[in-house]
C-alpha positions in Angstrom: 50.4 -175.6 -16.7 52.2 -175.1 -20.1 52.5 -172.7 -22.5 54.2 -172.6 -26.2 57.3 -171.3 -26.6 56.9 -169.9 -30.1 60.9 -169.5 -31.3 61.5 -173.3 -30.4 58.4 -175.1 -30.6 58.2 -176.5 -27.2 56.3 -176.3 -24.7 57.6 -174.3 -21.5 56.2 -175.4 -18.1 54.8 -173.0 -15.9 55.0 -173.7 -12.1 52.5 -175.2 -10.2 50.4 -172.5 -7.8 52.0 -173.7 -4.4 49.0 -175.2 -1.9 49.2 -172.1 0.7 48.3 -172.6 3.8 48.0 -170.2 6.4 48.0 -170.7 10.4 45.7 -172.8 12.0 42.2 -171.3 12.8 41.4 -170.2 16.6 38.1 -170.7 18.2 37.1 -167.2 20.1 36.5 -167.4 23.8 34.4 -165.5 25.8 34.5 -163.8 28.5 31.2 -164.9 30.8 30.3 -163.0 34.0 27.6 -164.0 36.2 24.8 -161.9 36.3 24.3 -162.7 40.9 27.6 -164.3 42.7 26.7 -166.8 43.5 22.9 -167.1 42.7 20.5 -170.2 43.8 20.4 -172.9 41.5 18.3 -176.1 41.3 20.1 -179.2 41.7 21.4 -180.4 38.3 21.1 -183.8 37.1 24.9 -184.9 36.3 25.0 -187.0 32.9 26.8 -190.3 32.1 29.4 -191.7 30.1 28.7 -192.0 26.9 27.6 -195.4 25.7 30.1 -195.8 22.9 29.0 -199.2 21.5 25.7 -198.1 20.9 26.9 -194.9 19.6 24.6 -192.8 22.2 26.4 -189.4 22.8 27.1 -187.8 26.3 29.1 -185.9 28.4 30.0 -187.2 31.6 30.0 -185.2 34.6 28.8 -182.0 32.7 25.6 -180.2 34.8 22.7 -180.7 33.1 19.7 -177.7 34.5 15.9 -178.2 33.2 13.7 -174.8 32.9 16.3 -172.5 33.9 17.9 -169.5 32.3 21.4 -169.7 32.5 23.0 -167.0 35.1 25.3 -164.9 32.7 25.4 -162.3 30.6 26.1 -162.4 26.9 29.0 -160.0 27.2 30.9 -158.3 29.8 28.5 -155.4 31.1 25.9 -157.0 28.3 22.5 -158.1 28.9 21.2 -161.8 30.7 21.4 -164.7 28.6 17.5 -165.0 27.9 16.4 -168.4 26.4 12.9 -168.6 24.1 11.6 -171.7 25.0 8.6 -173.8 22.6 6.5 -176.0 24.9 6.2 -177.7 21.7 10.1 -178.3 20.9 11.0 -182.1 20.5 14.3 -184.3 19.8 14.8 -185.0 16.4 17.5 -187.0 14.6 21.1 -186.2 13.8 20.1 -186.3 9.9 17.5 -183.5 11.2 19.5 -181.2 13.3 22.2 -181.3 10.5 19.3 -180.2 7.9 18.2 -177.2 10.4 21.9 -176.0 11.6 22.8 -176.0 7.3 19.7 -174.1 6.7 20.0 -171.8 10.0 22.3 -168.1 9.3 23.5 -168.1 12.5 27.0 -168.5 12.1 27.4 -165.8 9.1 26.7 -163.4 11.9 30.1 -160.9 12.6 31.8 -161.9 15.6 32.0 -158.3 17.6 34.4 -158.4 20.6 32.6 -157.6 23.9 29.6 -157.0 21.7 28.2 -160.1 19.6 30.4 -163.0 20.9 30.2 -166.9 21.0 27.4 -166.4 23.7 25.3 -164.7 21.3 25.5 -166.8 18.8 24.7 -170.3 20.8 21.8 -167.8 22.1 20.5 -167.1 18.7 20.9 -170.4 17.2 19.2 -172.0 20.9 16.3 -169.8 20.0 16.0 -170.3 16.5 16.0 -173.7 17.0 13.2 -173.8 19.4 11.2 -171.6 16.8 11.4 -174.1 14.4 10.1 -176.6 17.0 13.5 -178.5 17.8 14.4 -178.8 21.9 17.8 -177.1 22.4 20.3 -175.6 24.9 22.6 -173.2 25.8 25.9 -174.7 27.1 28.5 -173.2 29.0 32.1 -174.4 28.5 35.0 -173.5 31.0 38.6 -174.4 30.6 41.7 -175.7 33.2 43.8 -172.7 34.1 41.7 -170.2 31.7 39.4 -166.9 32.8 37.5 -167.1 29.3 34.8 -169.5 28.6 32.9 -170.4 25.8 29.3 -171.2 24.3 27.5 -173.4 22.7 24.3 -175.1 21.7 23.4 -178.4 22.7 20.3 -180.5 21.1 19.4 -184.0 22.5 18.9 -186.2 18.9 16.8 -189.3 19.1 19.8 -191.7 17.4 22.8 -190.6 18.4 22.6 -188.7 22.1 23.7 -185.4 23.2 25.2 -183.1 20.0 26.5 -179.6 20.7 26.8 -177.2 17.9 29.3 -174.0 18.0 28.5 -171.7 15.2 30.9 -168.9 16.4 32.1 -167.2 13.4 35.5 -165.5 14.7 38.7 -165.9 12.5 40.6 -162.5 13.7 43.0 -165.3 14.0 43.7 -165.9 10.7 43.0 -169.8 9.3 43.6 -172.8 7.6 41.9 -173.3 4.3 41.9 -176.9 3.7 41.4 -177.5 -0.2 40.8 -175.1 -2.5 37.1 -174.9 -2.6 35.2 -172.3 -0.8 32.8 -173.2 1.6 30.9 -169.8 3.4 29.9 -171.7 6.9 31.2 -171.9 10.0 28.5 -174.6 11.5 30.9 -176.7 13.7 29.8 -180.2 15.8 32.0 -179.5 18.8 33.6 -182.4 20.9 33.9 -182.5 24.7 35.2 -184.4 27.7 35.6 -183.0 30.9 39.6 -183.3 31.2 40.2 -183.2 27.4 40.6 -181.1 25.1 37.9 -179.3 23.4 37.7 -180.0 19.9 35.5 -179.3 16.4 35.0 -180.5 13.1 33.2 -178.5 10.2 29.5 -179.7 9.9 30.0 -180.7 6.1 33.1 -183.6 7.6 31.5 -184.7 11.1 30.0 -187.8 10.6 28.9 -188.5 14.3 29.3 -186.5 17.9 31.6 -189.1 19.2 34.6 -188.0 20.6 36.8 -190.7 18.9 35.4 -189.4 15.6 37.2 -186.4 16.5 40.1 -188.3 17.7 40.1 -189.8 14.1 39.8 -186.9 12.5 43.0 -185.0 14.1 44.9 -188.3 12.5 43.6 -187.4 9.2 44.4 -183.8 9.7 48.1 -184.9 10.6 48.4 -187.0 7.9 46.8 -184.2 5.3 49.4 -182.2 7.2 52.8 -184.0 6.5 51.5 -184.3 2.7 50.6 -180.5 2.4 54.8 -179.8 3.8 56.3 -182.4 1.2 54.4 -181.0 -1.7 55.3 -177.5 -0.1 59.2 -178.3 -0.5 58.7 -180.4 -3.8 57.4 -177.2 -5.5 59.3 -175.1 -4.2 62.5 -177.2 -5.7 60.8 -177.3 -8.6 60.3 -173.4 -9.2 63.9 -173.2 -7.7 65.7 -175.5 -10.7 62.8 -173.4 -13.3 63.9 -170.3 -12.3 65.1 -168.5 -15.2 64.8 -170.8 -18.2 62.6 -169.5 -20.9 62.8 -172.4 -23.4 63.1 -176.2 -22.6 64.5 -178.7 -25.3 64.8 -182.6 -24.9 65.9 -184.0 -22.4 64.8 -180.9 -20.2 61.6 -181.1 -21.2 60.6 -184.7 -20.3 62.3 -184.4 -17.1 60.8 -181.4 -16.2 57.2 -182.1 -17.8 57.1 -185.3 -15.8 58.2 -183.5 -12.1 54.5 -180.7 -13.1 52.4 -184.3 -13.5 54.0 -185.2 -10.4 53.8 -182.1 -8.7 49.9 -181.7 -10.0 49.1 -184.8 -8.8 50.3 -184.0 -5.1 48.4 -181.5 -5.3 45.2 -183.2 -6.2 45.5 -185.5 -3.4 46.0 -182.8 -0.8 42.4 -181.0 -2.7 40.8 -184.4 -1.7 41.9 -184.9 1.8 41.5 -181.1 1.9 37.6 -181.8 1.3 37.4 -184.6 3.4 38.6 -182.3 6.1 36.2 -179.8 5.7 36.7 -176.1 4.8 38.9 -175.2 7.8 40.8 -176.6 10.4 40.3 -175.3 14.0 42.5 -175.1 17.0 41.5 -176.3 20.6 40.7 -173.5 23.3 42.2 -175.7 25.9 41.4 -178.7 28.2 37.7 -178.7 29.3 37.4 -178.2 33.1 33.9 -177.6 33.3 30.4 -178.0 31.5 26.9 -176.7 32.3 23.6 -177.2 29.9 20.7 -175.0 30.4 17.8 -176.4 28.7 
């Protein structure tokens, strides 16, 4: 911005606010016992590939189990996982499930460590779901090399296959704001292959549950990335070679007038990929090993 400098006339240039971005955002695991060692399940039906040229979701070689509660507890020394089923729940669409997860509250719940974790929250979202009429399940997420798990909440849409929604709202870890708008959920699609890692995108940027959209989507972030540093370094020149002048006169002025358009308009462009990004990027938990649905 600018601001008159009333002994000389001119205008003194301000510094641009620097785009600040802290760490990236970490996903909470949980930690999931199981309620019996061990304990008799039916067979599962194991699900395909994905068919990617007809865009119909899936996640191949996860363990799919029908009518079945799943055998954990929602925190260490916590109560069972108990899923509220509605004989009358059906698929919907993707345009659907994204109109119920924006509407649902879920996710502003507080994350409380051994308390309210992400099983809780794929528990209350599976529920509420079902309430409101639309089939759901709880899904169970394990990781190569890793003791904690996580949760989630899987719905099977009617155009565009399996979609798993994690609503977890834990950022002890601090974040990465992408943009300066504010944005107060933490509705994420997530996206998993056994043997990959496990990734999400904020529900206002996913635009389908393939995992290539998510593959896309960590391009974008690295290219929003490199822009963010080399605005980062430009400003701080900038406020470097201001530092201490009070009054600018010609050809000062123009020089430095036309490094803040420059500097502004950097900064516009990282706003915009910002918002294309969603409000916040989110770190992997690690490589999937192992996935289980409980519908």
């Amino acid at each position: 911005m600018t601001k008159m400098d009333t002994r000389s006339g001119k205008w003194a240039l301000a510094p641009p606010a620097v785009f600040v971005v802290a760490a990236a955002m970490l996903l909470a695991g949980c930690s999931f016992n199981l309620a019996i060692p061990g304990v008799n399940q039916p067979p599962p039906a194991t699900l395909s590939a994905p068919d990617i040229n007809a865009g119909w979701n899936s996640i191949a070689g996860a363990l799919s189990y029908d009518g079945r509660q799943p055998p954990y507890r929602l925190y260490p020394d916590g109560p069972l996982v108990k899923l509220i089923n509605n004989a009358a729940a059906r698929d919907v669409s993707w345009a659907e499930l994204m109109a119920f997860v924006r509407s649902d509250a879920t996710d502003l719940n507080a994350y409380l460590p051994d308390r309210y974790m992400c099983g809780g929250f794929a528990l209350d979202l599976h529920n509420a779901a079902e309430a409101a009429g639309i089939r759901a399940a709880w899904v169970a997420i394990d990781f190569i090399g890793e003791s904690v798990g996580h949760a989630a909440t899987a719905f099977q849409t009617t155009d565009r296959g399996l979609v798993v929604i994690d609503d977890t709202s834990s950022y002890s870890s601090g974040g990465q704001a992408l943009g300066e708008g504010e944005n107060h959920s933490y509705d994420k699609v997530a996206y998993i292959i056994i043997g990959r890692d496990y990734g999400v995108i904020p529900l206002e940027a996913a635009g389908s549950p393939l995992y290539n959209d998510y593959l896309a989507y960590l391009e974008q972030f690295r290219v929003f990335d490199e822009k963010r540093q080399a605005y980062e370094r430009e400003a701080a020149a900038y406020e470097a070679e201001l530092a201490g002048r009070t009054r600018l006169k010609e050809p000062e002025y123009s020089y430095f007038m036309s490094w803040h358009k420059r500097l502004q308009a950097m900064k516009e462009e990282l706003n915009e990929l910002g918002e294309s990004l969603g409000s916040y990027y989110w770190e992997s938990l690690g490589v999937v090993s192992e996935v289980k649905i409980y519908w």
